[in-house]
C-alpha positions as CSV (number, residue, x, y, z in Angstrom):
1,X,-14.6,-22.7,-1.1
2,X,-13.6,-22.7,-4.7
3,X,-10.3,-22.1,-6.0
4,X,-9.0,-20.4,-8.6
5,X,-7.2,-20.7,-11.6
6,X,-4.1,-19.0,-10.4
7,X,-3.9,-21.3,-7.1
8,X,-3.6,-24.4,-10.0
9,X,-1.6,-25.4,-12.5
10,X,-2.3,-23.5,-15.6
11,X,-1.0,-25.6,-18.8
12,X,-2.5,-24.8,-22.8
13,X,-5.0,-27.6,-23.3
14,X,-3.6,-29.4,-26.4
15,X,-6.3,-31.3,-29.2
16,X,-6.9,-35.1,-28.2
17,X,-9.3,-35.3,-31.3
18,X,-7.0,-33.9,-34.0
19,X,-6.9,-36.4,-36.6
20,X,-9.8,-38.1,-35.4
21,X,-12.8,-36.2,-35.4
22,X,-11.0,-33.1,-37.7
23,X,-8.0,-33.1,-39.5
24,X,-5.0,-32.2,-37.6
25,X,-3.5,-30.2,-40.9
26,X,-4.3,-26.9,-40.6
27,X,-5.1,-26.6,-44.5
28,X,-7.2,-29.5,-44.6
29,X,-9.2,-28.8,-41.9
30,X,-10.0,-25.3,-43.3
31,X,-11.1,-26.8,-46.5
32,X,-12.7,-29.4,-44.8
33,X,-14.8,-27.0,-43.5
34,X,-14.8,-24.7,-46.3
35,X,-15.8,-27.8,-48.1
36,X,-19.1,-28.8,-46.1
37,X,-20.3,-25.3,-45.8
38,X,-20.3,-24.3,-49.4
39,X,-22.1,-27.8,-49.6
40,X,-24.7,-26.6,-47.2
41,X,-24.7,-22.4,-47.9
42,X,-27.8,-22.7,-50.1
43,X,-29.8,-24.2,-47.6
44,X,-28.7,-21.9,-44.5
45,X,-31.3,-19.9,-43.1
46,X,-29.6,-17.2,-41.3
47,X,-32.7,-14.5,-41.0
48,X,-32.4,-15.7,-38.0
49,X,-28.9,-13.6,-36.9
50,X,-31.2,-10.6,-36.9
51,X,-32.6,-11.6,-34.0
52,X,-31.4,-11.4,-30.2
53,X,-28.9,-15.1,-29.9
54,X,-28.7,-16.9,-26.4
55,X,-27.2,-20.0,-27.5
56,X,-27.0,-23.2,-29.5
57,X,-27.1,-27.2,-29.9
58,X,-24.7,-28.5,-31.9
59,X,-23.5,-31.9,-32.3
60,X,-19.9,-33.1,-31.8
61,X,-19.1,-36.1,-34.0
62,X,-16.9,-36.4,-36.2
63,X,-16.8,-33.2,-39.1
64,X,-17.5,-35.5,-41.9
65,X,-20.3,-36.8,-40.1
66,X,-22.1,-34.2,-38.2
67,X,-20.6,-30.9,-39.6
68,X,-23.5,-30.9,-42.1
69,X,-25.4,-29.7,-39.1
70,X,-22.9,-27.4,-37.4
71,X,-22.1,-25.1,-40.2
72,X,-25.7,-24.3,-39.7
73,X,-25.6,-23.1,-36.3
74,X,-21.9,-21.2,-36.7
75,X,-22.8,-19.5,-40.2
76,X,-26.3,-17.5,-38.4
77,X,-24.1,-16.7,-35.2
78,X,-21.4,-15.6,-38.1
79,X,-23.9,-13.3,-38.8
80,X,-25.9,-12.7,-36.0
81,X,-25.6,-8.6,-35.1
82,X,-24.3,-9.1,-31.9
83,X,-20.6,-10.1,-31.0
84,X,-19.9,-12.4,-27.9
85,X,-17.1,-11.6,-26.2
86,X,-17.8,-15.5,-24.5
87,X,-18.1,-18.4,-25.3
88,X,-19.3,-21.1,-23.1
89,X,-19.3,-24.8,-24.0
90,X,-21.3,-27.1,-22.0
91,X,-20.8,-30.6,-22.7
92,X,-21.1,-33.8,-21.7
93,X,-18.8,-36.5,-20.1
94,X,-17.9,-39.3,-21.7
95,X,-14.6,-40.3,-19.9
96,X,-16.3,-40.8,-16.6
97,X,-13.4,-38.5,-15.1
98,X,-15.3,-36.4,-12.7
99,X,-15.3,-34.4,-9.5
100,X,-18.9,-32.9,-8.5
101,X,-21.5,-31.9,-10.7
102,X,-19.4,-29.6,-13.1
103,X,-16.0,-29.2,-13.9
104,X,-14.0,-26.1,-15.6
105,X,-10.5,-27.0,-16.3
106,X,-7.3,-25.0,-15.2
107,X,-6.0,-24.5,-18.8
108,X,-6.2,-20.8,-20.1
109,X,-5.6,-21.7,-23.3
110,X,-7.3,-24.3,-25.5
111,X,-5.1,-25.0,-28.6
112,X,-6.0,-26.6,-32.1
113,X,-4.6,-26.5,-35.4
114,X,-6.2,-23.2,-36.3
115,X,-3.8,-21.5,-33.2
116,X,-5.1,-21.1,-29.7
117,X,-8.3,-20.1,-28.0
118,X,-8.3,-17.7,-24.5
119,X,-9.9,-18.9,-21.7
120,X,-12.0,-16.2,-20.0
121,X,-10.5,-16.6,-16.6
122,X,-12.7,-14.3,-14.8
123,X,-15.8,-15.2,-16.3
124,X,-14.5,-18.9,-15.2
125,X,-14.0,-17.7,-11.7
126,X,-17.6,-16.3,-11.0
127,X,-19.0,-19.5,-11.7
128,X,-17.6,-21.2,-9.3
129,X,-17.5,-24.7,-10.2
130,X,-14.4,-27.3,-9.2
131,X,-11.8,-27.9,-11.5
132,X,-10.5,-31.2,-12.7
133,X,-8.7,-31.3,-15.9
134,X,-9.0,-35.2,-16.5
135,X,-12.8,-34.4,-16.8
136,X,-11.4,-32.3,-20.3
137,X,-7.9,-33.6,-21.3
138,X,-9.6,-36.8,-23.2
139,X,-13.1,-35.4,-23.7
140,X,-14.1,-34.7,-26.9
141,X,-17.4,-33.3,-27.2
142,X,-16.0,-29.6,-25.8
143,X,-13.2,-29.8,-28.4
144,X,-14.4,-30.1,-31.4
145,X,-16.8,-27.2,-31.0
146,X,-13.5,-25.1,-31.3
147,X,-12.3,-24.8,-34.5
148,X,-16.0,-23.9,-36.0
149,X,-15.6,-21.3,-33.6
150,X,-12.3,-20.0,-35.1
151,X,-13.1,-20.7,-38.7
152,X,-16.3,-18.9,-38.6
153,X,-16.1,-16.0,-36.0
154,X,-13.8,-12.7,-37.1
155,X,-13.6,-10.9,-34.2
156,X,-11.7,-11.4,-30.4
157,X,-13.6,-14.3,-28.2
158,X,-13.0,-16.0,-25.4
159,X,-14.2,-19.4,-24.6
160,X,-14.9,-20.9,-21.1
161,X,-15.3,-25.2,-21.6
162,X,-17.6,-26.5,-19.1
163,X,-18.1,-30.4,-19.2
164,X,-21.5,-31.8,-17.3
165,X,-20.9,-34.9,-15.4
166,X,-24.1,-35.1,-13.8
167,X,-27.3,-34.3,-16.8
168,X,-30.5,-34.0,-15.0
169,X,-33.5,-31.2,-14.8
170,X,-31.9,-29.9,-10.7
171,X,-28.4,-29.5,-12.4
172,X,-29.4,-28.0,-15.3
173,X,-30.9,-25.2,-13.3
174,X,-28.3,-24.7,-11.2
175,X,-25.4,-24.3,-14.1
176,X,-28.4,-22.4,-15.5
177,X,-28.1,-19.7,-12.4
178,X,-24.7,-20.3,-12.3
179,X,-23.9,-18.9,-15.6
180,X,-26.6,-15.9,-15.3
181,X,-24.8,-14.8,-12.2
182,X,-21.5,-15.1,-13.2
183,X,-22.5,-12.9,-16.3
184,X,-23.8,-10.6,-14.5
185,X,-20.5,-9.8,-12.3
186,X,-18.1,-9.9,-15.0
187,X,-20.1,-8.2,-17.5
188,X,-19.8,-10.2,-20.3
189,X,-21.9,-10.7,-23.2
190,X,-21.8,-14.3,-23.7
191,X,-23.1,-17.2,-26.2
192,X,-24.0,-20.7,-24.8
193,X,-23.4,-23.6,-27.1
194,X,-25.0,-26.9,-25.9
195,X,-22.7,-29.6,-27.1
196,X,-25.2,-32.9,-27.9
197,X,-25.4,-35.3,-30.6
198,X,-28.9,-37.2,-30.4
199,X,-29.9,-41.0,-30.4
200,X,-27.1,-43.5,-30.8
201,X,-27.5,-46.4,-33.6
202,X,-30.6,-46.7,-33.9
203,X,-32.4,-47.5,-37.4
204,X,-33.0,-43.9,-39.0
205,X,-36.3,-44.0,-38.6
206,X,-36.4,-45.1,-34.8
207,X,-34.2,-42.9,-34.1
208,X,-35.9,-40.1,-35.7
209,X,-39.2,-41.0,-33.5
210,X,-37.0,-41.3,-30.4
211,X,-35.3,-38.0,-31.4
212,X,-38.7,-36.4,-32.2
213,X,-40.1,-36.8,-28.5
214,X,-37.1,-35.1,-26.9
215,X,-37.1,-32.5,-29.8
216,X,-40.7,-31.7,-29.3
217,X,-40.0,-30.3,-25.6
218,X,-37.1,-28.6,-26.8
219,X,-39.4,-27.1,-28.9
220,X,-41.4,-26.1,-26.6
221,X,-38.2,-25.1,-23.7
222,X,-40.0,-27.7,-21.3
223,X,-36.2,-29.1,-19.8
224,X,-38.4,-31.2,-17.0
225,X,-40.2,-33.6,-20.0
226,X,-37.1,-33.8,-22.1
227,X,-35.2,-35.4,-18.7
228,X,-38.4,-37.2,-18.5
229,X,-39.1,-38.6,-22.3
230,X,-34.7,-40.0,-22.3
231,X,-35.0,-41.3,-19.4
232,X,-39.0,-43.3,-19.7
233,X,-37.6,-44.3,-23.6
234,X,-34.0,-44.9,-22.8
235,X,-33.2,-42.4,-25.5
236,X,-29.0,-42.1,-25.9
237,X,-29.0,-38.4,-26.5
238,X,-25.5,-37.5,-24.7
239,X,-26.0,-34.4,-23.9
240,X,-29.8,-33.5,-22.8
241,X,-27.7,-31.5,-19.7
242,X,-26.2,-29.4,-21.7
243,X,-29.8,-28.5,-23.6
244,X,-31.6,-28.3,-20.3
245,X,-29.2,-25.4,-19.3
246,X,-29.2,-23.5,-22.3
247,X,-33.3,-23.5,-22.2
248,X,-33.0,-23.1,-18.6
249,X,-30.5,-19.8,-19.2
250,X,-32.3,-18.5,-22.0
251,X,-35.9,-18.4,-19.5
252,X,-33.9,-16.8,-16.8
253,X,-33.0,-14.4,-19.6
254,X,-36.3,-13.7,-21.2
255,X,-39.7,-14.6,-21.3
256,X,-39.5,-14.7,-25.1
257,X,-37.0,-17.9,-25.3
258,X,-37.5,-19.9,-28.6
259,X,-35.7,-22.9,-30.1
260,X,-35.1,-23.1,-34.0
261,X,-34.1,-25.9,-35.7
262,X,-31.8,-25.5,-38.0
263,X,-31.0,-28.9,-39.9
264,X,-31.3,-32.5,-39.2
265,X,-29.2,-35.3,-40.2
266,X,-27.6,-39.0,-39.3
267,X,-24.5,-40.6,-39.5
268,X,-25.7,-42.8,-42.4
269,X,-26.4,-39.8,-45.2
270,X,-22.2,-40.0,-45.1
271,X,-22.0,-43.4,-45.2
272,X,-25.1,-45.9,-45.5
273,X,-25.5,-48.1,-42.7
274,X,-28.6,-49.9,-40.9
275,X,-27.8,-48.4,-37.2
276,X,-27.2,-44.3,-37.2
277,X,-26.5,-42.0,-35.4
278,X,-28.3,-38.3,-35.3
279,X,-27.3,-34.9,-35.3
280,X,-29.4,-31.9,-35.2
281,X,-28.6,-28.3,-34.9
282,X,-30.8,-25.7,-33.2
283,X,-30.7,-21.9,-32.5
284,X,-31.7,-20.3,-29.4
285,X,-33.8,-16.5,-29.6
286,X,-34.8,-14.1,-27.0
């Protein structure tokens, strides 16, 4: 039997990687962001928004390094003509504090230096997953998915963080059903944001091959090969769970599920270096 929020502890989540991976000034993280995204705007495709959004990969480093990518992904939902009233962040675990396959965290806020974000307690409820805060208090790959979220969206949302601990094809599915179900009891219109950066210092150009066997089944939403090509080429994509579920959703959802990609990138476009590490953001239709 799962519990509930209210039979916990509820506490605000405060930022871990504030200062780190984003400024923890309120101004200079705006123009930070302000910053990359006028950089980017003229590359932006958003014809995309007019079309029906299930979700998005996005990667989670560090804004100077990866938010070349992200703005991509958060400027078409920006524009997309639907409004979310959820969003659900499904990341991976780096910490190696875990209970179970998922876990949802008791806090009902989220805070950053743009102001807090609401958890969507119901929503968070149907799923019925465990909760174990440790497995978000010092993650950072569901964090820093927030304040693009409140820079770019203008409207009311709720958020509901979900960090993977175990990322294969069987849990994928399951979080998959879980999420569709829970949806469907609540209500809720919701947006899925897979949280994943993609090969770990590697040359750029191995890691763009390595990248380029795992993108290729995003591509074409085939979540057992992707599993299969990190696994058989020991590719250090963190968060190939996350991606499984959103293809896995967005195929319970549709019959029509495509992947975009958006932009590509590595760590070493910032600043040169022999080892990299890629980014790539995609966007999910239906």
């Amino acid at each position: 039997m799962y519990s509930k929020i209210s039979d916990n502890i509820a506490y605000t989540r405060k930022p871990v990687c504030a200062g780190r991976f984003y400024p923890e000034n309120k101004k200079e993280l705006e123009e930070l962001i302000r910053h990359i995204l006028e950089n980017e705007k003229p590359n932006i495709d958003t014809s995309l928004s007019i079309n029906q959004l299930c979700g998005a990969i996005v990667p989670h480093a560090g804004y100077i390094y990866s938010g070349y990518q992200a703005v991509h992904a958060f400027q078409v939902i920006k524009e997309s003509v639907e409004h979310y009233d959820t969003f659900i962040i499904i990341n991976p675990n780096h910490t190696g504090s875990a209970t179970d396959i998922f876990n949802l965290s008791t806090a009902t806020k989220w805070e950053t230096p743009l102001g807090d974000v609401e958890v969507d307690i119901q929503l968070s409820e149907q799923l019925e997953i465990e909760y174990h805060n440790a497995a978000h208090n010092n993650e950072h790959s569901g964090e820093v998915i927030l304040p693009f979220l409140q820079y770019f969206i203008d409207y009311p949302f709720k958020i509901v963080p979900i960090t993977m601990n175990r990322q294969n094809y069987d849990t994928a599915f399951k979080l998959a059903q879980k999420i569709l179900e829970a949806t469907k009891k609540t209500g809720r219109k919701v947006f899925v944001i897979a949280s994943t950066d993609f090969s770990h210092f590697e040359t750029p150009n191995r890691g763009y091959e390595l990248d380029q066997l795992v993108v290729d089944q995003i591509l074409k939403m085939n979540s057992k090969l992707i599993e299969e090509k990190v696994n058989d080429h020991n590719i250090s994509m963190c968060g190939f769970g996350p991606v499984m579920t959103l293809i896995e959703l967005s195929k319970l959802c549709s019959q029509n599920a495509q992947m975009h990609i958006l932009k590509r990138g590595h760590s070493g476009t910032v600043y040169p270096s022999e080892k990299v590490v890629n980014y790539i953001s995609m966007i999910c239709t239906h």
